[in-house]
C-alpha positions as CSV (number, residue, x, y, z in Angstrom):
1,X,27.5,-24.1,0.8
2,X,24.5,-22.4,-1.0
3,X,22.8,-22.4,2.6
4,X,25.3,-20.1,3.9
5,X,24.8,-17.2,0.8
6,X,22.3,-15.7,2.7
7,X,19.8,-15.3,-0.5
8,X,17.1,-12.7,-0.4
9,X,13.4,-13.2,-1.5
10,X,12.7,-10.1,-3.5
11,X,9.3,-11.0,-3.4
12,X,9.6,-10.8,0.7
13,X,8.4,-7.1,2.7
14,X,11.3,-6.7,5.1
15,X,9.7,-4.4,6.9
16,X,7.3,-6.7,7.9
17,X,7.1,-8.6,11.1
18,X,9.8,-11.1,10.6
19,X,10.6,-10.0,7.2
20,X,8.6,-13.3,6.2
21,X,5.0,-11.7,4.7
22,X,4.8,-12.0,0.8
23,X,4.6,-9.2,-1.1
24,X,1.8,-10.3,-3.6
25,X,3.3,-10.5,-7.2
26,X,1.6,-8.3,-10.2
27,X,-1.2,-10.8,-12.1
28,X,0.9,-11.8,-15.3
29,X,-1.4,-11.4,-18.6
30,X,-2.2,-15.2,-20.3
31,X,0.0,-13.8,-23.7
32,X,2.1,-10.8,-24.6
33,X,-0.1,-11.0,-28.2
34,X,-0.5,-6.6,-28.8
35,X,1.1,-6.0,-25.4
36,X,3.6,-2.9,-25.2
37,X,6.8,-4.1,-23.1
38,X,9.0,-2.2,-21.1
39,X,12.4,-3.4,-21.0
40,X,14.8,-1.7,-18.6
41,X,18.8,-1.4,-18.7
42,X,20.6,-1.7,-15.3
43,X,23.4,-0.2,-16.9
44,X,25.9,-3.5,-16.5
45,X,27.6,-4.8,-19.0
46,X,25.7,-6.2,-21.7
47,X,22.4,-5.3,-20.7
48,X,21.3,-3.1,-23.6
49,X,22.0,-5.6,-25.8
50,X,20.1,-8.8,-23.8
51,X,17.4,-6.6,-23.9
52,X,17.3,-5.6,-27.7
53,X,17.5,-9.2,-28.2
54,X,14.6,-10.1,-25.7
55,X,12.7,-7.6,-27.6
56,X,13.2,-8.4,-31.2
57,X,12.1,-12.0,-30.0
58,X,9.4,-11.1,-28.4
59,X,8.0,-9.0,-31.2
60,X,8.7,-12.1,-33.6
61,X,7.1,-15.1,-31.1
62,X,4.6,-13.5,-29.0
63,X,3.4,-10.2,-31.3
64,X,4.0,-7.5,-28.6
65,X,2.9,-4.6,-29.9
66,X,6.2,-3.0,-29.0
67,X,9.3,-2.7,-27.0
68,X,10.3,0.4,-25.1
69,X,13.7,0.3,-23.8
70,X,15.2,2.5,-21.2
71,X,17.9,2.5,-19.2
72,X,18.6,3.5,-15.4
73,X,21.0,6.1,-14.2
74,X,23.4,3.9,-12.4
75,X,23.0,0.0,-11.6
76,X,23.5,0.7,-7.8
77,X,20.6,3.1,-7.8
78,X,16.8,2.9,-8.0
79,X,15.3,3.8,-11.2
80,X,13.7,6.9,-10.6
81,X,10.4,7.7,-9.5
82,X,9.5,9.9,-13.4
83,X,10.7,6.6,-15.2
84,X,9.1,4.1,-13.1
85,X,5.8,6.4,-13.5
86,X,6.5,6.6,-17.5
87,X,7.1,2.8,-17.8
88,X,4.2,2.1,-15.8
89,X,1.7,4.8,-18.0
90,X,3.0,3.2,-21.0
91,X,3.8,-0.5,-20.7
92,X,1.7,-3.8,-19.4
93,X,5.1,-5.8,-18.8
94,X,8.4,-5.2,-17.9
95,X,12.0,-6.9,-18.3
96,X,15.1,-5.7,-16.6
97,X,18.4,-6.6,-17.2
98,X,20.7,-8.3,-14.8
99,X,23.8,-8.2,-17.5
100,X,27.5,-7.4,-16.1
């Protein structure tokens, strides 16, 4: 049963009390219209390619300003802290890819 998969809330602080407080998402902008987007590669299979596609569409139906795609060392790891920072500096949205 799906009750039994013991799914996560990545929106949930575990190291809160309980692991129940809501971490409070980032305010999403009203259109992506002259927005730069970050879009980041998890390294599975795929994902460079999912995200090249997201954003040529993106650039086509919502006019982002442009795409910036780069891609994490391993999928099991964090992205690190210098790319995170860059992305951050540079970009006012981000994708990741979940391919594999």
């Amino acid at each position: 049963m799906a009750t039994d998969l013991g799914f996560i809330d990545p929106t949930e602080d575990p190291t809160a009390s309980g692991g129940r407080e809501k971490v409070a998402m980032a305010p999403r902008p009203m259109n992506l219209a002259g927005k730069v987007v970050a879009l980041l590669d998890n390294t599975k299979e795929q994902g460079e390619l999912i995200l090249q596609t997201i954003g040529d569409a993106l650039r086509e139906r919502h006019g982002i300003a442009r795409a910036i795609l780069r891609r994490k060392d391993h999928y099991s790891k964090p992205a690190p802290d210098e790319l995170i920072d860059e992305l951050a500096r540079e970009a006012q949205v981000a994708v990741v890819a979940l391919g594999g």
